[in-house]
C-alpha positions in Angstrom: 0.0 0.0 0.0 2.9 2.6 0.8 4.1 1.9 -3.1 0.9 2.7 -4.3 0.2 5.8 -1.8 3.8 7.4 -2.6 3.1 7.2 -6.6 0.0 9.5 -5.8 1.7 11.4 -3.9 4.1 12.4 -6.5 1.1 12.7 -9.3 -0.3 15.3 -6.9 3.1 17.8 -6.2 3.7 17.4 -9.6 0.3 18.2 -10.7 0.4 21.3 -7.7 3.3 22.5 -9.0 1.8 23.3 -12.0 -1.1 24.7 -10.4 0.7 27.2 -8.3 4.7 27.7 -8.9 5.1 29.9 -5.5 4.4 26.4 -3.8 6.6 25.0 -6.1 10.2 25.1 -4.0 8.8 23.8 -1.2 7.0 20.9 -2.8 10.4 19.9 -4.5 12.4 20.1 -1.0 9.5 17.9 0.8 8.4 15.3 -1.9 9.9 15.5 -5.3 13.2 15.2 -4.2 12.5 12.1 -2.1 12.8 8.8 -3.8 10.1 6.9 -1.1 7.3 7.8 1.4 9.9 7.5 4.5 12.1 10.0 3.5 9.7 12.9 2.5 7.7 12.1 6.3 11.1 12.4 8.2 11.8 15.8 6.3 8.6 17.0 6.7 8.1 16.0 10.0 11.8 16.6 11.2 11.7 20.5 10.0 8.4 20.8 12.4 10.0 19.4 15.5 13.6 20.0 15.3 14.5 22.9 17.8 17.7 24.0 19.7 18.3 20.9 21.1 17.9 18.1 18.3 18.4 19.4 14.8 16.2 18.5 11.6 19.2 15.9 10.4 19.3 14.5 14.3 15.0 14.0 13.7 15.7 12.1 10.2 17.9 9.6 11.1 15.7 8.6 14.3 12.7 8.3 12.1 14.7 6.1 9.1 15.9 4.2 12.1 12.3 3.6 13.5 11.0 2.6 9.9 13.8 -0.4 10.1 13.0 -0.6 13.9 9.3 -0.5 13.5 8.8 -2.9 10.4 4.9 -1.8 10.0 5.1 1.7 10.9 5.4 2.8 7.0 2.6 0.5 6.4 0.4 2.3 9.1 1.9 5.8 7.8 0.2 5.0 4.1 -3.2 3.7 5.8 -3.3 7.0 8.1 -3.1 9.2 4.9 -5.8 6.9 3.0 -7.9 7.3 6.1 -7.5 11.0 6.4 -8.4 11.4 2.7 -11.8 9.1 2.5 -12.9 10.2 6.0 -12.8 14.2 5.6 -14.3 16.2 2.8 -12.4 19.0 2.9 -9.4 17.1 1.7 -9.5 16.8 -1.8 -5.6 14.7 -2.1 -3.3 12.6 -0.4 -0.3 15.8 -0.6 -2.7 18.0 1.4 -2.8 15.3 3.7 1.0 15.1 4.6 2.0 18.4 3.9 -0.8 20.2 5.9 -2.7 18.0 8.5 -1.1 18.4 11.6 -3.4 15.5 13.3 -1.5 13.7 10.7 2.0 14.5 11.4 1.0 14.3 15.4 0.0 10.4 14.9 3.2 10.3 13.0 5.6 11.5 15.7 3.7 9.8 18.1 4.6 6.7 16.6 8.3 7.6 16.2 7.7 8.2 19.9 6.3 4.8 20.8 9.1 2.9 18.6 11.4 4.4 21.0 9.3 3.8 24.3 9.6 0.3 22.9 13.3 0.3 22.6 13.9 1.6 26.5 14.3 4.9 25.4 12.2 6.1 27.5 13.6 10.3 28.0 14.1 10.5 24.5 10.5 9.3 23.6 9.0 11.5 26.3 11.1 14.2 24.7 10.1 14.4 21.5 6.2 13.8 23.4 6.6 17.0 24.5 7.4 18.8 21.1 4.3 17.0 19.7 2.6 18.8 22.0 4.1 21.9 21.6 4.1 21.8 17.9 1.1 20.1 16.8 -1.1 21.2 20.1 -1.3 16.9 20.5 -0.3 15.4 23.7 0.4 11.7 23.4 2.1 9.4 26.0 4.5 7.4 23.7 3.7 4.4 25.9 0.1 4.3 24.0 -0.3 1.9 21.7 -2.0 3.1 18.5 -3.1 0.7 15.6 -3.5 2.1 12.0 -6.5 4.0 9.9 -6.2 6.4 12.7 -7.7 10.1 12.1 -7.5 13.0 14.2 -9.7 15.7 12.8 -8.6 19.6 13.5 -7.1 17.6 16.4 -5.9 20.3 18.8 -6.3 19.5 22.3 -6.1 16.3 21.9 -4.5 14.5 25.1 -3.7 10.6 25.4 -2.6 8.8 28.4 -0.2 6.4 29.1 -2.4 3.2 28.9 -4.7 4.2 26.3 -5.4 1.8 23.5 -6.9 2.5 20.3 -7.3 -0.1 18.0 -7.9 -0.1 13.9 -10.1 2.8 12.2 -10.2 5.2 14.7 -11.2 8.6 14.4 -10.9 11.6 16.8 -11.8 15.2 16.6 -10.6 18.1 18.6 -10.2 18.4 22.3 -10.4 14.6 22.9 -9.3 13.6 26.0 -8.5 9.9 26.9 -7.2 10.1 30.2 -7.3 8.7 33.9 -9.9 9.7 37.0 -6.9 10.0 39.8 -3.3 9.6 40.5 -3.3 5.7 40.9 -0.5 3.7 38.7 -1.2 0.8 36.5 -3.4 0.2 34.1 -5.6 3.5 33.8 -7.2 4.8 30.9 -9.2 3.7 28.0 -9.7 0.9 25.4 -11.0 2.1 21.7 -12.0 -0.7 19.8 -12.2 -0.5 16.1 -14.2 2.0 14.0 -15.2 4.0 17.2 -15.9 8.0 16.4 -15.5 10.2 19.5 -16.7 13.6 19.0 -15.7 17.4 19.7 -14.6 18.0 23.1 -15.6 14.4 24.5 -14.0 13.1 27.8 -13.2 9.3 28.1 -11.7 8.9 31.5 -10.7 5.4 33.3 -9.7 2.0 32.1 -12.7 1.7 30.4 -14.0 0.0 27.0 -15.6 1.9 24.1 -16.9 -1.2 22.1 -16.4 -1.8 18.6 -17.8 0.4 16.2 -19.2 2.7 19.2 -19.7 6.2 18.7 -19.3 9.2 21.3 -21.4 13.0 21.0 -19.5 16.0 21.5 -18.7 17.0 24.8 -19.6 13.6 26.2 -18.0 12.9 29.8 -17.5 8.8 29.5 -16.9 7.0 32.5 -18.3 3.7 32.2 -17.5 1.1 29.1 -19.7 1.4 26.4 -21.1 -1.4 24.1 -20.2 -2.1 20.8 -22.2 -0.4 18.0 -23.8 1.9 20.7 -24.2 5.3 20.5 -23.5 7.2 24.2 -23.7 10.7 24.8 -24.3 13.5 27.7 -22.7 14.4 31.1 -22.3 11.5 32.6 -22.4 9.7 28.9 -25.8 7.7 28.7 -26.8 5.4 25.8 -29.1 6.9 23.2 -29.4 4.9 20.5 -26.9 2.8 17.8 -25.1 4.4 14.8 -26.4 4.2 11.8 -23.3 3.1 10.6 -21.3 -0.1 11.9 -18.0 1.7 11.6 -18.5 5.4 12.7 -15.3 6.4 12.3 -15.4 6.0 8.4 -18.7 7.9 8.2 -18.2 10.9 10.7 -21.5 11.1 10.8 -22.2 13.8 14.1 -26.1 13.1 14.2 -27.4 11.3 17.4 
């Protein structure tokens, strides 16, 4: 799949450069000059983070190391920006998606993050954690465990805590919090199953479940599990009904 998403990729800049020559320097430097999908996420991405402490070059060769590392994360790199691009109307290509989306590039570093939580790394990881945050307005513990055909729409204000899961076909939007009720250690925040949709604003607090193919209104506070293919929302979240959809997150449909 990441063969196939790169070639569009490069149909796209060149087609954009076309379009609209002042874009046309930075669409050579961040995919045109790149021979695969790895290397034109790791310059994009590194330029964002890099700082005064850990230079754009420093940033590159920790993500090509993580693609080696990591043998799937290209895979769920290319699934993320197919995700993205079927799930939200207001992105038209798959080069808007990786040059622009920065709930895209969050999930991204994230997951450069977690390769390196794997690997004991543990400072560096919660390092570049914090420039996610401070870049991208995402805060995710790198100790989360994220699958893949994960979208976070707008995505600021977004916070993820250490023992969140979220599982295949996920989708997000701003100001999501999955996070813990108290100071206790362990296991502590929540489950997402597959295809679950949690809206604007909602709250999902404790090691709970949110069932397969669930979904989750905006500005829902969610402290119990939910079922699978339910539909919860309120303060506390109470059930309401069932999507009309059995995978949510694909639709985004916000009706109750």
């Amino acid at each position: 799949m990441r063969y196939e998403v790169w070639e569009q990729l490069r149909v796209e800049a060149e087609d954009l450069v076309r379009k609209e020559p002042l874009l046309a320097s930075h669409v050579y430097s961040s995919i045109l000059n790149h021979d695969c999908l790895g290397s034109a996420l790791s310059f994009i991405v590194a330029n964002k983070l890099s700082d005064g402490v850990v230079s754009p070059f420093t940033f590159r060769e920790l993500f090509d190391k993580a693609f080696i590392h990591c043998e799937q994360m290209l895979t769920y790199v290319a699934t993320d920006i197919k995700a993205v691009k079927e799930r939200d109307p207001a992105v038209v290509s798959y080069l808007t998606v990786i040059l622009n989306l920065k709930g895209f590039q969050a999930i991204q570093v994230h997951r450069l993050a977690n390769c390196l939580w794997s690997q004991g790394r543990t400072e560096l990881a919660q390092f570049i954690q914090s420039r996610n945050s401070e870049v991208f307005g995402v805060d995710i513990h790198p100790a989360c465990k994220m699958g893949t055909g994960i979208m976070f729409d707008h995505a600021t204000g977004i916070v993820i805590g250490e023992t969140a899961v979220i599982e295949n076909n996920v989708s997000l939007l701003q100001g999501v919090t999955l996070g813990g009720t108290g100071n206790q250690q362990g296991d502590r925040h929540p489950k997402i199953r597959a295809g679950v949709m949690i809206g604007a604003g909602a709250k999902v607090l404790g090691n709970i479940e949110v069932g397969e193919g669930a979904k989750i209104g905006a500005g829902s506070v969610v402290l119990s599990d939910v079922a699978c293919h339910t539909t919860v929302v309120g303060v506390p979240a109470k059930v309401v009904g069932k999507p009309e959809s059995i995978c949510p997150a694909k639709t985004m449909e916000q009706n109750i």
